[in-house]
VMD Tcl script that builds the backbone (N, CA, C; Angstrom):
set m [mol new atoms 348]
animate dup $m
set s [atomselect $m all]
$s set {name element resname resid chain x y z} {
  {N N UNK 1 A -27.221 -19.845 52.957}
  {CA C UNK 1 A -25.853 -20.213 52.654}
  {C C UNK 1 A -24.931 -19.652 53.708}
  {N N UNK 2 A -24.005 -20.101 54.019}
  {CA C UNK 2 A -23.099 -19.948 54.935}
  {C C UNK 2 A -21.767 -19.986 54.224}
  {N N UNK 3 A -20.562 -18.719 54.524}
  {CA C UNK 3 A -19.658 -18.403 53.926}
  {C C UNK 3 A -18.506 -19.064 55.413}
  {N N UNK 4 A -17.461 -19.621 53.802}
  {CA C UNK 4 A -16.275 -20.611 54.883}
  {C C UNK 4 A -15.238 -20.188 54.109}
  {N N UNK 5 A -14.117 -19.307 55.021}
  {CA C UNK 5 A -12.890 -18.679 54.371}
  {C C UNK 5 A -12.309 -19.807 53.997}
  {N N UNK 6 A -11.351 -19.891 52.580}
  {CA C UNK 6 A -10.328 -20.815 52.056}
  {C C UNK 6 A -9.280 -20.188 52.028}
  {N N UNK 7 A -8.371 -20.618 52.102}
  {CA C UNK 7 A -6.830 -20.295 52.257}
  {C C UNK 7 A -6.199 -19.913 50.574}
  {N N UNK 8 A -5.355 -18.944 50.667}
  {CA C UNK 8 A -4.938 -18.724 49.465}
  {C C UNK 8 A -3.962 -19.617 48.574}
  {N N UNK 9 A -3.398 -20.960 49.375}
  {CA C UNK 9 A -2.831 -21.853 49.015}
  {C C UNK 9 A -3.830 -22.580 47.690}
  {N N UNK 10 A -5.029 -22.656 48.021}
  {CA C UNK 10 A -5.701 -23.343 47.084}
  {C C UNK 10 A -6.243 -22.542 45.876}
  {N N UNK 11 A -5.898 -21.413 45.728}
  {CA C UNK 11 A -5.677 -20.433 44.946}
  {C C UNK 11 A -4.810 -20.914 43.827}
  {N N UNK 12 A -3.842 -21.260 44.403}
  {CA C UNK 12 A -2.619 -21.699 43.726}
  {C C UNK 12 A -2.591 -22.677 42.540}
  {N N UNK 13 A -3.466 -23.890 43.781}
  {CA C UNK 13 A -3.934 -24.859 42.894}
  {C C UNK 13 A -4.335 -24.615 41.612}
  {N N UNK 14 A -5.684 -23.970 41.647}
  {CA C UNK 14 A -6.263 -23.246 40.401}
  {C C UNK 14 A -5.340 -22.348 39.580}
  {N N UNK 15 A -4.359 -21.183 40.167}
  {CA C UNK 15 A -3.744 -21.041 39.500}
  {C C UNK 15 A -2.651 -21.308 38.463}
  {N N UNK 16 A -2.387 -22.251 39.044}
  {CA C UNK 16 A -1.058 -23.261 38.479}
  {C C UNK 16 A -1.784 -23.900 36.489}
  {N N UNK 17 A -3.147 -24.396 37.050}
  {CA C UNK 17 A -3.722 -24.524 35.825}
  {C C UNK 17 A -3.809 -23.735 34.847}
  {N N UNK 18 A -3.711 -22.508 35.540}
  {CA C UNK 18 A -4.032 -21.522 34.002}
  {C C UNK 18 A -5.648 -21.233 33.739}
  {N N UNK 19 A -6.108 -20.591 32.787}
  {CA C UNK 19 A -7.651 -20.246 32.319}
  {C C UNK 19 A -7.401 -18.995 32.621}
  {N N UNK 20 A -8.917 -18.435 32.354}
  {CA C UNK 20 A -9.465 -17.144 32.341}
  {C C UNK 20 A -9.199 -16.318 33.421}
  {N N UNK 21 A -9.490 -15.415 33.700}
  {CA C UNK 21 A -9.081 -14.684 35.038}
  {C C UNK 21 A -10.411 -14.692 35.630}
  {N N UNK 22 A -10.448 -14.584 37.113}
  {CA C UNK 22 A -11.867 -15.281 37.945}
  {C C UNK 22 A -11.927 -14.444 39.187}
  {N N UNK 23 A -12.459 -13.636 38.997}
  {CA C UNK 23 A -12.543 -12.036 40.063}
  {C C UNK 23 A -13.000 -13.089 41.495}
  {N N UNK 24 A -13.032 -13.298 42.880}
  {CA C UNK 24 A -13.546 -14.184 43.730}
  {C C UNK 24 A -13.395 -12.908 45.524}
  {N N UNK 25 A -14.342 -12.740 46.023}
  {CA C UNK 25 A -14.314 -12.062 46.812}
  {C C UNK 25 A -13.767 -13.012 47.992}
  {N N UNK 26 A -12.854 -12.089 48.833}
  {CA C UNK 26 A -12.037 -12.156 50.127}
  {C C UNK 26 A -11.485 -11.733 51.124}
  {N N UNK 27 A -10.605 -11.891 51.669}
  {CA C UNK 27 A -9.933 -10.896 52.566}
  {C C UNK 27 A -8.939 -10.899 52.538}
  {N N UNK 28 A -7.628 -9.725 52.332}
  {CA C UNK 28 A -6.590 -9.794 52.060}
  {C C UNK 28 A -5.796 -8.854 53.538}
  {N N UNK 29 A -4.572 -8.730 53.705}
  {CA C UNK 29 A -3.597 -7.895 54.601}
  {C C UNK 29 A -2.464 -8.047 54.058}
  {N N UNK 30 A -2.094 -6.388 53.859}
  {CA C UNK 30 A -1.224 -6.302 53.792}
  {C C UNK 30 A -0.045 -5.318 54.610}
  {N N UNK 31 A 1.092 -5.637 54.872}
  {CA C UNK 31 A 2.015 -4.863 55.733}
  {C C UNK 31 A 1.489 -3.184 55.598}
  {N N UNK 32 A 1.323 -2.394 56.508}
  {CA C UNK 32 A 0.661 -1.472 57.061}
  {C C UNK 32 A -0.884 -0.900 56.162}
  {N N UNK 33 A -1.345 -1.796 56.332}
  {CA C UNK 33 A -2.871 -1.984 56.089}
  {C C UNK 33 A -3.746 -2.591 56.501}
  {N N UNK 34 A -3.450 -3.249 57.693}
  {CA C UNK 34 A -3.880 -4.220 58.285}
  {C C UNK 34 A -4.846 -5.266 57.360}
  {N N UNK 35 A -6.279 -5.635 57.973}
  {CA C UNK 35 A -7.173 -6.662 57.031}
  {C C UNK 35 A -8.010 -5.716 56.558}
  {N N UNK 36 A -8.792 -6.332 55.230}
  {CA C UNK 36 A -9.423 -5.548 54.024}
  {C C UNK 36 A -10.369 -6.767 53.683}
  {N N UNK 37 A -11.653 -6.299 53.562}
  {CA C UNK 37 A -12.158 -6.989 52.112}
  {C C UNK 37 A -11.486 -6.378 50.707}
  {N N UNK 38 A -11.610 -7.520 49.932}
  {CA C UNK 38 A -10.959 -7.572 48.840}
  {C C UNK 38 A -11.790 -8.299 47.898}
  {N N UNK 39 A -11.169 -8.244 46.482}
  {CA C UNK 39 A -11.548 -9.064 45.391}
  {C C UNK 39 A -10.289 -9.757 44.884}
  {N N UNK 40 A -10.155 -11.212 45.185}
  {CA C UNK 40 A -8.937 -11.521 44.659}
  {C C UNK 40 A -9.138 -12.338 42.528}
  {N N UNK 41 A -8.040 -11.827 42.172}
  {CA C UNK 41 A -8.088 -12.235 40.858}
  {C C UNK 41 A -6.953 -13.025 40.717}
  {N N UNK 42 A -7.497 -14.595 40.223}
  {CA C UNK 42 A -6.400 -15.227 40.156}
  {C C UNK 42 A -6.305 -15.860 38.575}
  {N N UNK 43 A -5.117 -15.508 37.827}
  {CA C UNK 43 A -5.130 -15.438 36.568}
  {C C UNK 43 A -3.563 -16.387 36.220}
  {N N UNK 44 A -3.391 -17.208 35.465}
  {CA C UNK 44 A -2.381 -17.911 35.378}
  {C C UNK 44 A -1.604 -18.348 36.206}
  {N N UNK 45 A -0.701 -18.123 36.556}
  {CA C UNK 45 A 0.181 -18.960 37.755}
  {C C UNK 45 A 0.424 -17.640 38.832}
  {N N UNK 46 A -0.477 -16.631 38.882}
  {CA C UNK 46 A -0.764 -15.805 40.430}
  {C C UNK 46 A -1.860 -15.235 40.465}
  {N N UNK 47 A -1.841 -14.171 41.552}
  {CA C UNK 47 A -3.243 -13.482 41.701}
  {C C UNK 47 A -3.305 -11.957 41.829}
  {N N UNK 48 A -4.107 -11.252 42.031}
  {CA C UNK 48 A -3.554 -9.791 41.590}
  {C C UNK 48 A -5.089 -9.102 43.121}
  {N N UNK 49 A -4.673 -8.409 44.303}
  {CA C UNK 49 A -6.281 -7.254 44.457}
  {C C UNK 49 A -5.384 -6.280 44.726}
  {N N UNK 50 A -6.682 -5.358 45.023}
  {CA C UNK 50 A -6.621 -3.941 45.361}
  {C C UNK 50 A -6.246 -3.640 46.422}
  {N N UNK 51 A -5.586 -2.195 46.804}
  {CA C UNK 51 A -5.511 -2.377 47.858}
  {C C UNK 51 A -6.475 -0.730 48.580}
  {N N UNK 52 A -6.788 -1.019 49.940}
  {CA C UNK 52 A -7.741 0.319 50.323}
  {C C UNK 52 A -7.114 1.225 49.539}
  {N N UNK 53 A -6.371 1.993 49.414}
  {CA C UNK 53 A -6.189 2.844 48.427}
  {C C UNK 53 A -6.047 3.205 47.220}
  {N N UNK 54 A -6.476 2.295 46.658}
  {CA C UNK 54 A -6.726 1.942 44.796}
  {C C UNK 54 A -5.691 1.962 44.244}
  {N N UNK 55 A -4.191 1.220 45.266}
  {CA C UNK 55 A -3.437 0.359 44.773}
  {C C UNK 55 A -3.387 -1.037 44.147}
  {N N UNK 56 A -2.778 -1.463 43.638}
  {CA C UNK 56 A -2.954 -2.887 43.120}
  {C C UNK 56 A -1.820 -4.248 43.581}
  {N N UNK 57 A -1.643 -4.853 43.969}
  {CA C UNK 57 A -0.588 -5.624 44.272}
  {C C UNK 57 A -0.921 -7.141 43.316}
  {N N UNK 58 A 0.097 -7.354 42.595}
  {CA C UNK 58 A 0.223 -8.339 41.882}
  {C C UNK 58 A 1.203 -9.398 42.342}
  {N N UNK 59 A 0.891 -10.413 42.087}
  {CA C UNK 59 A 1.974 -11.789 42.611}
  {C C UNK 59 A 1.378 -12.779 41.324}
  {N N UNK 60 A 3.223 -13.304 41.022}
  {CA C UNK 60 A 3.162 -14.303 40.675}
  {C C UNK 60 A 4.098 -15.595 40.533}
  {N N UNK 61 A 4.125 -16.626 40.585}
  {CA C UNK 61 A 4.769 -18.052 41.341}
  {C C UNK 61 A 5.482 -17.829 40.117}
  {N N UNK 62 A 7.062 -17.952 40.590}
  {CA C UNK 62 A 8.005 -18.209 39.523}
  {C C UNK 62 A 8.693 -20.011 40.143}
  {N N UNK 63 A 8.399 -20.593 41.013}
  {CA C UNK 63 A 8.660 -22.093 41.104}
  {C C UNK 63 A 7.381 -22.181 42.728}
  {N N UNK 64 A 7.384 -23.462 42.760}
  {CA C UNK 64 A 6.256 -23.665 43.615}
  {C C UNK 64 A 6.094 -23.553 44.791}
  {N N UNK 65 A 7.416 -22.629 45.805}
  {CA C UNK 65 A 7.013 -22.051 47.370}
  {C C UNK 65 A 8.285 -20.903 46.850}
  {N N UNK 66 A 8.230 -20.290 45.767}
  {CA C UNK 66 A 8.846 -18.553 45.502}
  {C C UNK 66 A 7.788 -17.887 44.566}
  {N N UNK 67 A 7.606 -17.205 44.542}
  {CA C UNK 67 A 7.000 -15.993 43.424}
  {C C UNK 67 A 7.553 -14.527 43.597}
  {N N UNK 68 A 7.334 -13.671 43.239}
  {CA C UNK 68 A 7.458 -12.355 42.994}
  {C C UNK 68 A 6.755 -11.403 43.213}
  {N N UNK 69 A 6.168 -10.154 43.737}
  {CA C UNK 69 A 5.409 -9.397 43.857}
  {C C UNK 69 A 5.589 -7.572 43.409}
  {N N UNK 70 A 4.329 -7.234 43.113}
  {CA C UNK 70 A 4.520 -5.853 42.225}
  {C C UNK 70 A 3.712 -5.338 42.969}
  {N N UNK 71 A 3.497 -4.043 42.923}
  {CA C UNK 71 A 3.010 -2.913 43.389}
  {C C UNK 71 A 2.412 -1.621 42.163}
  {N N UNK 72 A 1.336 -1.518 42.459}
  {CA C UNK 72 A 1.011 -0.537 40.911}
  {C C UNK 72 A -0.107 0.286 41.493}
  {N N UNK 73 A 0.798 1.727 41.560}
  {CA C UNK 73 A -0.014 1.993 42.154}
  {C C UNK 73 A -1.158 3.132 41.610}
  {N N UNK 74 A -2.518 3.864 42.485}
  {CA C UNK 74 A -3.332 3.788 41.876}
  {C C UNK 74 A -3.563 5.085 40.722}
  {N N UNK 75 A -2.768 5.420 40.547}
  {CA C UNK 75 A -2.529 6.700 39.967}
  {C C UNK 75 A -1.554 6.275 38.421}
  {N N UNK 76 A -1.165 4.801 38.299}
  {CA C UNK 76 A -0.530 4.363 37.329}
  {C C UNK 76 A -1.034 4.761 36.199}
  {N N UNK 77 A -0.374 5.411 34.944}
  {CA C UNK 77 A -0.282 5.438 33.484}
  {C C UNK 77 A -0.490 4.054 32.637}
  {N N UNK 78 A -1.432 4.162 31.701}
  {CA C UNK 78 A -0.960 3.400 30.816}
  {C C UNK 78 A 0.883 3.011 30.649}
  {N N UNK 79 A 1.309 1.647 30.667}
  {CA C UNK 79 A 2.453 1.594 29.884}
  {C C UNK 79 A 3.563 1.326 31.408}
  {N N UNK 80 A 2.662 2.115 32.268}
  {CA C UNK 80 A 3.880 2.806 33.617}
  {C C UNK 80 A 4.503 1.250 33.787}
  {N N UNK 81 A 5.581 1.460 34.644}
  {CA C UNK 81 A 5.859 -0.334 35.284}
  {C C UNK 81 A 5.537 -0.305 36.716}
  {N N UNK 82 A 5.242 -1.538 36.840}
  {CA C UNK 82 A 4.816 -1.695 38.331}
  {C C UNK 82 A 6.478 -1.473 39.401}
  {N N UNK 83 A 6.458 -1.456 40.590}
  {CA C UNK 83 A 7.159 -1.339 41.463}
  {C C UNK 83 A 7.124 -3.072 42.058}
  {N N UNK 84 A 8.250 -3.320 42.154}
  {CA C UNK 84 A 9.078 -4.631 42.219}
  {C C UNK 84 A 8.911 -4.697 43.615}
  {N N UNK 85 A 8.484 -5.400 44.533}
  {CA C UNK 85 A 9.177 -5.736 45.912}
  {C C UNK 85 A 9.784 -6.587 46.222}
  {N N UNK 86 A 10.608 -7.445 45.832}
  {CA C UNK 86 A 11.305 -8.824 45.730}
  {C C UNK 86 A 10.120 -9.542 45.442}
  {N N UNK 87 A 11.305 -10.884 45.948}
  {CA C UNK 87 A 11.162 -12.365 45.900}
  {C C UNK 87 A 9.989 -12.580 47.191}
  {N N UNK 88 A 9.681 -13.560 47.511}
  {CA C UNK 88 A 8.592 -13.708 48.375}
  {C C UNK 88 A 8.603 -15.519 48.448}
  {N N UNK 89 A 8.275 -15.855 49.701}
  {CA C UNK 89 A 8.174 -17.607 49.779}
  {C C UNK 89 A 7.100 -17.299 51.403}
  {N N UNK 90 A 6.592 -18.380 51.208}
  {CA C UNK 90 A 5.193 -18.859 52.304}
  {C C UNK 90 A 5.410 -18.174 53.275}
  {N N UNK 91 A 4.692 -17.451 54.365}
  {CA C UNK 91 A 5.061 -16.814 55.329}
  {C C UNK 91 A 4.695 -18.524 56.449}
  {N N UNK 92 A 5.835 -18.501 57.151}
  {CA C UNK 92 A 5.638 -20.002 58.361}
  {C C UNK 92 A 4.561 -19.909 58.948}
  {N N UNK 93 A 3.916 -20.469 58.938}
  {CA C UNK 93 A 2.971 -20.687 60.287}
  {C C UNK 93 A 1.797 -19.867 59.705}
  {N N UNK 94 A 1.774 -19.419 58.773}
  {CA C UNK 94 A 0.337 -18.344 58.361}
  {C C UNK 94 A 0.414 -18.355 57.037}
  {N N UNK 95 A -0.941 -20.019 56.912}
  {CA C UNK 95 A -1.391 -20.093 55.464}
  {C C UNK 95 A -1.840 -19.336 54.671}
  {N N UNK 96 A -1.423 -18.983 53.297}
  {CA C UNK 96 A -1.760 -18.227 52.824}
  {C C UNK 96 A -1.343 -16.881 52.207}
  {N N UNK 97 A -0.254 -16.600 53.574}
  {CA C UNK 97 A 0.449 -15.631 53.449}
  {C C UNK 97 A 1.949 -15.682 52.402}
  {N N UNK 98 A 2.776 -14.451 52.208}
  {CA C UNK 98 A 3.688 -14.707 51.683}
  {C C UNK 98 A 4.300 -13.760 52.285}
  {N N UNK 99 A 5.803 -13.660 52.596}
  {CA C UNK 99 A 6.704 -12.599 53.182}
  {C C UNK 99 A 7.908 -12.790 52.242}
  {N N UNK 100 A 8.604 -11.528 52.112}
  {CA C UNK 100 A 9.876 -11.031 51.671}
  {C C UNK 100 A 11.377 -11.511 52.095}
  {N N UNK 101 A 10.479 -11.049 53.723}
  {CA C UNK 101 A 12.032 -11.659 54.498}
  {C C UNK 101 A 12.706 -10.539 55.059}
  {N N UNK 102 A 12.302 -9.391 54.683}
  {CA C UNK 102 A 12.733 -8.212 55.114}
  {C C UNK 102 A 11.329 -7.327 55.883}
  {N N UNK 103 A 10.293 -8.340 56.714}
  {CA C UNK 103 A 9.240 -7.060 56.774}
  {C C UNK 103 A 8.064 -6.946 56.149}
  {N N UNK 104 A 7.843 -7.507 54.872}
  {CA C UNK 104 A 6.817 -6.873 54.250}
  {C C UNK 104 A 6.318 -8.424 53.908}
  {N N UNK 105 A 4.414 -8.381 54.125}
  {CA C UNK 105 A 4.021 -9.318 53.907}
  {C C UNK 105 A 2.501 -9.259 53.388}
  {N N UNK 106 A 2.053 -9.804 52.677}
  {CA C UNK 106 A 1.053 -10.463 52.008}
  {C C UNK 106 A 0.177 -11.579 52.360}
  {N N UNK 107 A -0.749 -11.496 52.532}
  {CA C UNK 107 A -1.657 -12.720 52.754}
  {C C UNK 107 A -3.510 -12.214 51.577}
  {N N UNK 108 A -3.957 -13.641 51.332}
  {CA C UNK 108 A -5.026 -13.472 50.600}
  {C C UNK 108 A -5.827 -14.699 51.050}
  {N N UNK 109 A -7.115 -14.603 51.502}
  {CA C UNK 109 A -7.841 -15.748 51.077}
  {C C UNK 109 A -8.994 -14.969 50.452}
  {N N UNK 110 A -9.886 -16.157 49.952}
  {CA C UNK 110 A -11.072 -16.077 49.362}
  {C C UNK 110 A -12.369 -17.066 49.969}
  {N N UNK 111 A -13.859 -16.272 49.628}
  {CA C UNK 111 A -15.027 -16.682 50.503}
  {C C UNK 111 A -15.155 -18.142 49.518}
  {N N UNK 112 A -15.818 -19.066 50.175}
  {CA C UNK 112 A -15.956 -20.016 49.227}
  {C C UNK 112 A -17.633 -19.801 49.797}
  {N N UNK 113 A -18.410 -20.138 49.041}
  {CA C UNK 113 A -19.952 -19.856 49.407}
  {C C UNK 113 A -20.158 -21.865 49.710}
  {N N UNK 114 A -20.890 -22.058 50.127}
  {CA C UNK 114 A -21.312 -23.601 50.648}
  {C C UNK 114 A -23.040 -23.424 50.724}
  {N N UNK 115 A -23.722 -24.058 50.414}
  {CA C UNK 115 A -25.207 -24.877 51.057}
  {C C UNK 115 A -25.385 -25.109 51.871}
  {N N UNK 116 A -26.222 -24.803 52.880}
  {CA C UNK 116 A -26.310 -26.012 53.997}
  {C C UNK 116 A -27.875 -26.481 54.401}
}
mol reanalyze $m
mol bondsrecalc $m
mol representation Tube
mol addrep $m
């Protein structure tokens, strides 16, 4: 089998539907973390991984090129609230990604496994 990165746009797709939550291994970057394997979880209308430091970053689509993003980090309490980083829309030119607008950015894809 041969592994072919998918873009986190099609994430979306699936997410938009809704269902169960669906753990899917990938690669994520985030603003001063450069690239990571990851596990992305995409659960209702966003997706949620880890980050190298057993942070968590959560996103989720509040209309269909804005969503929102959280920060939780790894030392969180039951109950605690996550840390807000704004609003967020497509980063240009780099599928997948999402930026703030001030600096801080997000990107996720996931492995899709194929036959050959």
């Amino acid at each position: 089998m041969n592994k072919k990165m998918m873009l986190a746009a099609a994430i979306f797709a699936a997410a938009a539907m809704g269902g169960p939550a669906a753990a899917q291994p990938g690669q994520c970057s985030v603003t001063g973390w450069g690239i990571f394997d990851c596990d992305v979880v995409v659960d209702g209308g966003g997706f949620s991984f880890g980050l190298p430091d057993g942070a968590m970053l959560a996103f989720t689509l509040t209309e269909p090129d804005v969503g929102l993003a959280f920060l939780l980090p790894s030392n969180s309490e039951p109950g605690q609230r996550p840390r807000p980083q704004g609003e967020f829309q497509p980063a240009k030119g780099k599928p997948g990604c999402w930026t703030n607008g001030d600096g801080f950015e997000f990107c996720a894809m996931v492995l899709e496994e194929q036959g050959t």
